[in-house]
C-alpha positions as CSV (number, residue, x, y, z in Angstrom):
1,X,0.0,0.0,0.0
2,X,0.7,3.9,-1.2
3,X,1.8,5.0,2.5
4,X,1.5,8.7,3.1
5,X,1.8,11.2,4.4
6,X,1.2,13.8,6.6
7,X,3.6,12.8,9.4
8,X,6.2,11.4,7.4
9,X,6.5,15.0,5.2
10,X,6.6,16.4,8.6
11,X,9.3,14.7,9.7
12,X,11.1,14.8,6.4
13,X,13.7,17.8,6.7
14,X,12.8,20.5,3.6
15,X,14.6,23.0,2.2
16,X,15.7,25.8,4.3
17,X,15.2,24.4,7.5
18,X,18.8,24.0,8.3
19,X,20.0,26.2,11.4
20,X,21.3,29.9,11.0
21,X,25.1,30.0,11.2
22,X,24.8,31.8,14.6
23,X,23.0,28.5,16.1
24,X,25.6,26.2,14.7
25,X,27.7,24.9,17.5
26,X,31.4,25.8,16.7
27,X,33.4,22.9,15.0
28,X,36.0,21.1,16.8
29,X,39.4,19.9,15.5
30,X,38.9,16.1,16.4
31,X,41.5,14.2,14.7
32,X,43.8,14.4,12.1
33,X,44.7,11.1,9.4
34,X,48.2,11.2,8.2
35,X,48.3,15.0,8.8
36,X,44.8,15.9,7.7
37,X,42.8,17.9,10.4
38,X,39.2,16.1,10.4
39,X,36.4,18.6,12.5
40,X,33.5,18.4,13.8
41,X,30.8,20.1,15.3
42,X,30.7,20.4,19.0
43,X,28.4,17.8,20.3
44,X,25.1,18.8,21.8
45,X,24.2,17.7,25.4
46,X,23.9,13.8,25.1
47,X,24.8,13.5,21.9
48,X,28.5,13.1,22.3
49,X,28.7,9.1,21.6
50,X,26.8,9.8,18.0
51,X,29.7,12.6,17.0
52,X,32.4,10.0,18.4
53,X,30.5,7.0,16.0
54,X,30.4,10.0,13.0
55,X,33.7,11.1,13.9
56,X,35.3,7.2,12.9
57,X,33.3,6.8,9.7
58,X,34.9,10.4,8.6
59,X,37.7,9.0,9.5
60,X,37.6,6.1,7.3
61,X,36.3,7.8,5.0
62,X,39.2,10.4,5.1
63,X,41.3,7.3,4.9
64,X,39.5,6.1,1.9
65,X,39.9,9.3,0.0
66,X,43.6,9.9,0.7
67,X,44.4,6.2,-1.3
68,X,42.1,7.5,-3.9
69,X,43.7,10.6,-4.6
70,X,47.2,9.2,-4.5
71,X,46.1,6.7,-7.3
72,X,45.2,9.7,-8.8
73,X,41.7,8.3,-9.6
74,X,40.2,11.9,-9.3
75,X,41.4,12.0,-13.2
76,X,39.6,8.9,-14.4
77,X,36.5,10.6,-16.5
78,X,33.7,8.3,-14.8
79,X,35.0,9.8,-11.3
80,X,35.6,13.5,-12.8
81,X,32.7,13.9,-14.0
82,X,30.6,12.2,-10.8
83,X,32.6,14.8,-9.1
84,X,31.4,17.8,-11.0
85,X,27.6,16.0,-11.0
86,X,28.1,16.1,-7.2
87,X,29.4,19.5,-7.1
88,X,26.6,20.7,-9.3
89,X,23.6,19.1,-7.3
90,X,25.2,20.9,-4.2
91,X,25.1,24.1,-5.7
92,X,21.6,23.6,-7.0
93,X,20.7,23.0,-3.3
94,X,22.1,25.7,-1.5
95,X,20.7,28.3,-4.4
96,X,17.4,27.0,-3.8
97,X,17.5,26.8,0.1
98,X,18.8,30.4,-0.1
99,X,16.5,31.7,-2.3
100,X,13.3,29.7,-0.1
101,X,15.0,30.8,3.3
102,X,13.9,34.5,3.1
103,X,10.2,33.8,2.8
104,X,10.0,30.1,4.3
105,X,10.8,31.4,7.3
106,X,7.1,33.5,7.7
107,X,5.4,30.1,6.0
108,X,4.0,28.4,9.4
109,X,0.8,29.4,7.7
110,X,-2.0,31.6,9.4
111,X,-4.3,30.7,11.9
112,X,-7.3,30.8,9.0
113,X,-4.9,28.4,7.0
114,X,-4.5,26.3,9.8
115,X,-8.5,26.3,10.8
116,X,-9.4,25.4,7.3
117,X,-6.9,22.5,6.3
118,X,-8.1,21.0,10.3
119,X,-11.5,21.4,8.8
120,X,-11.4,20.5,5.4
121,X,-9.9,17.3,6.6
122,X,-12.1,15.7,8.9
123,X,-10.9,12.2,8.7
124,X,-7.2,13.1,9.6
125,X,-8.3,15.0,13.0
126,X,-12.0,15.5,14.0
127,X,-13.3,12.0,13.2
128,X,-9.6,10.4,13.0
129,X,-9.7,6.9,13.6
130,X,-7.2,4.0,13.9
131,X,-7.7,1.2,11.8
132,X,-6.6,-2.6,12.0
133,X,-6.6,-3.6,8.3
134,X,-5.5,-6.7,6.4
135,X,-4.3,-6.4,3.0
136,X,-3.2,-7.6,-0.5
137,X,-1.2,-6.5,-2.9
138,X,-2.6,-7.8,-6.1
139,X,-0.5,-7.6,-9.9
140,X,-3.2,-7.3,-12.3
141,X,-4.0,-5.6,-16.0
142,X,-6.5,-2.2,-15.6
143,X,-9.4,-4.4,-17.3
144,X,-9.5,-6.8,-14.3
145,X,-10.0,-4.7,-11.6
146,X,-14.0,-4.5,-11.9
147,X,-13.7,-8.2,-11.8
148,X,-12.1,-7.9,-8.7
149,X,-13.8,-5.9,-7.0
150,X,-16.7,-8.1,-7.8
151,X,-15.0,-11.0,-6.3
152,X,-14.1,-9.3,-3.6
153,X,-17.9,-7.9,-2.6
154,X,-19.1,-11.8,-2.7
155,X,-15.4,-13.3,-1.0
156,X,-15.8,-13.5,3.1
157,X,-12.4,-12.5,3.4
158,X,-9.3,-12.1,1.9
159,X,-8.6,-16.0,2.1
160,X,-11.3,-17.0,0.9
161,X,-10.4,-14.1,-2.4
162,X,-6.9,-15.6,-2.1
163,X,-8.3,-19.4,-3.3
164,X,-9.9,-17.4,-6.0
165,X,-6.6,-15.1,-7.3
166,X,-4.5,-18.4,-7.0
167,X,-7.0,-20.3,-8.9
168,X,-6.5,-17.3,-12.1
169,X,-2.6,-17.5,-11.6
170,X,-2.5,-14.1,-10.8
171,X,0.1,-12.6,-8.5
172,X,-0.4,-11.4,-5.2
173,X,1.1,-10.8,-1.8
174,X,-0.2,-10.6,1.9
175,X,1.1,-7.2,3.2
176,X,-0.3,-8.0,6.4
177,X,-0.2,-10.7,8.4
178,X,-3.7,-12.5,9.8
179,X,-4.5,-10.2,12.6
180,X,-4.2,-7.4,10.3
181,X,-1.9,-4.0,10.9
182,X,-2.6,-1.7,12.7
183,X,-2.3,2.1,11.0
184,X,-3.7,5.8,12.4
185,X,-5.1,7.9,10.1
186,X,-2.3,10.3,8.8
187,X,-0.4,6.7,7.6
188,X,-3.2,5.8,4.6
189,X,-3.1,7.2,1.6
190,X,-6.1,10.3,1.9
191,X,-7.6,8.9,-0.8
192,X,-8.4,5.5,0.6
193,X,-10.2,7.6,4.3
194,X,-13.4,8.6,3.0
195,X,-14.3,4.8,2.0
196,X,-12.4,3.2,4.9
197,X,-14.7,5.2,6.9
198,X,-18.2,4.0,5.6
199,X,-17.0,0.6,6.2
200,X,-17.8,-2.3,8.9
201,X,-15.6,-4.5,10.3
202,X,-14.9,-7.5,7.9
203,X,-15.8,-5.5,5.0
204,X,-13.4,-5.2,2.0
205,X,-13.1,-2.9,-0.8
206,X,-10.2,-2.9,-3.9
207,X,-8.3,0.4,-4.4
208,X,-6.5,1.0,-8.1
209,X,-2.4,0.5,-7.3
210,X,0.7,1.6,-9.8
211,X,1.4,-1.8,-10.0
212,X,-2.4,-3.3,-10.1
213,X,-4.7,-3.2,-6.9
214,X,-4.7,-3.1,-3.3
215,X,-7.5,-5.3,-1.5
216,X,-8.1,-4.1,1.6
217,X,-10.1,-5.8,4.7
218,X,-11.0,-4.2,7.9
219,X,-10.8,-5.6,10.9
220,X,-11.4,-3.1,12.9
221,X,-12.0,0.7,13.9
222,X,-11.2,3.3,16.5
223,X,-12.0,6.1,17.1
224,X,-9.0,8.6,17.7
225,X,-9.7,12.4,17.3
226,X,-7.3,15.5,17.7
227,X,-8.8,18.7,18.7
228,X,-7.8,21.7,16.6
229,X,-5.4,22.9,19.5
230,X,-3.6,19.3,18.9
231,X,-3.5,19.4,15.7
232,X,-2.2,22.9,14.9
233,X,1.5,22.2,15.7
234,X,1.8,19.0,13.0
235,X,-0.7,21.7,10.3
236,X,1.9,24.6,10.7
237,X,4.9,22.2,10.0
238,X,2.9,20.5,6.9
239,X,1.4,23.9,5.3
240,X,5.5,25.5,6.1
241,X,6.9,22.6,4.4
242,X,4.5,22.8,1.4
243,X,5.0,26.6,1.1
244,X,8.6,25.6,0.4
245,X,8.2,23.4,-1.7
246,X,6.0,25.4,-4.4
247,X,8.4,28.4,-3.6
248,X,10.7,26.4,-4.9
249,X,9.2,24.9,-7.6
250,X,8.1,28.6,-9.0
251,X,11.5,29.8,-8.5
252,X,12.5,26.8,-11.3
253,X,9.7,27.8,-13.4
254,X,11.2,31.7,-13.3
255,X,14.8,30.5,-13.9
256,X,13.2,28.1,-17.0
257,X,10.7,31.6,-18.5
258,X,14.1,33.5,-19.0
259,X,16.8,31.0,-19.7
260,X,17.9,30.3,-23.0
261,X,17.1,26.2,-23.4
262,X,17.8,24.6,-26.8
263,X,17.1,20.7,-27.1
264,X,20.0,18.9,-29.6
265,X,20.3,15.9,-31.1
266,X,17.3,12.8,-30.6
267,X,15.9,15.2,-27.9
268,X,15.3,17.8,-30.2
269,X,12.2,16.0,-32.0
270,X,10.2,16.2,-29.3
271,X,10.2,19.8,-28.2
């Protein structure tokens, strides 16, 4: 199953969230590897055995590096030019989290933003439940779907639809185990919550996958809701990170209106 979503993109780290210089703990000479001073930044309270682990995986990578560069493999073309691939993804980044900093930084989202995305999504706070669902994964063409979901309305369960998928040789996989797995809310795809929420316990219904379809059984539902004050501090992060994102998306789309792009060669038929 397609797994969100809202807590995992909070969680993710976006563009221009890193810490102004001025909160950056001041790096610390640490080692040095045949003469080569390695630094780090100052460990944070509790965090000092992490820094020691990074510190010996810089080190071997240090060590790695050195041997490299006196094989003089930084002159083989693969490596030079996955050197200037890296050096050019790098730059692309920090353009971008620079140029998103400035107004990411006032993108928590307003307290009308907020109020609306906690009530235009009912099913992911005020009527949030937890569900215990069984599932398949099912490989299958387009035109078979309706078919399944046929099956599946008269099959008692998903065994009982197994017998019939293994009978058609078609390919499937258990995602779940028996009991079925249990998931909150904001770790479904938001597509799937408006019909997972009409349904009763033992009930399946077949959502359209990438890769064919995705039966789904559920075992059971609780209720789970978050009141608006909850919910505002995971809204803020999500609407922030989002604002970033299409601030950075548009500032591609500038950068594209007044370049100068000319397609060549096999690419240049299609544009």
């Amino acid at each position: 199953m397609r797994r969100l979503v809202l807590i995992a993109m909070l969680a993710a780290p976006t563009a221009g969230c890193e810490p102004a210089a001025a909160d950056r703990p001041a790096a610390l000479l640490a080692a040095k590897v045949n003469g080569i001073e390695i630094s780090l930044d100052q460990p944070r309270a509790g965090s000092a055995g992490a820094a020691a682990q990074a510190l010996e995986k810089i080190i071997d990578r240090e060590l790695l590096v050195q041997r490299a560069l006196a094989e003089k493999l930084e002159r083989e073309p693969q490596v030079m030019r996955a050197i200037d691939d890296a050096r050019r993804q790098v730059l692309a980044q920090a353009y971008l989290e620079r140029s998103v900093a400035a107004r990411a930084a006032a993108a928590g989202g307003s307290r009308d933003e907020v109020r609306a995305f906690y009530e235009e999504n009912p099913a992911l706070f005020a009527e949030r439940r937890v569900y215990r669902l069984r599932e398949l994964a099912v490989s299958a063409p387009a035109e078979m779907i309706d078919t399944l979901r046929a099956e599946a309305a008269r099959s008692r369960d998903l065994d009982e639809l197994s017998v019939w998928l293994r009978a058609r040789g078609a390919k499937f996989s258990a995602v779940s185990d028996p009991g079925g797995l249990a998931q909150p809310a904001e770790q479904l795809p938001l597509a799937y919550l408006p019909q997972l929420a009409r349904m009763k316990p033992g009930e399946m219904t077949v959502f359209a996958a990438p890769s064919g379809a995705s039966v789904i059984q559920l075992v059971h539902a609780e209720r789970a809701p978050l009141t608006e004050a909850q919910a505002t501090p995971l809204i803020e992060q999500f609407l922030a990170g989002r604002k970033r994102l299409e601030t950075a998306a548009a500032e591609v789309k500038r950068l594209r209106e007044v370049a100068t792009i000319e397609y060549l060669g096999e690419f240049k038929r299609g544009h």
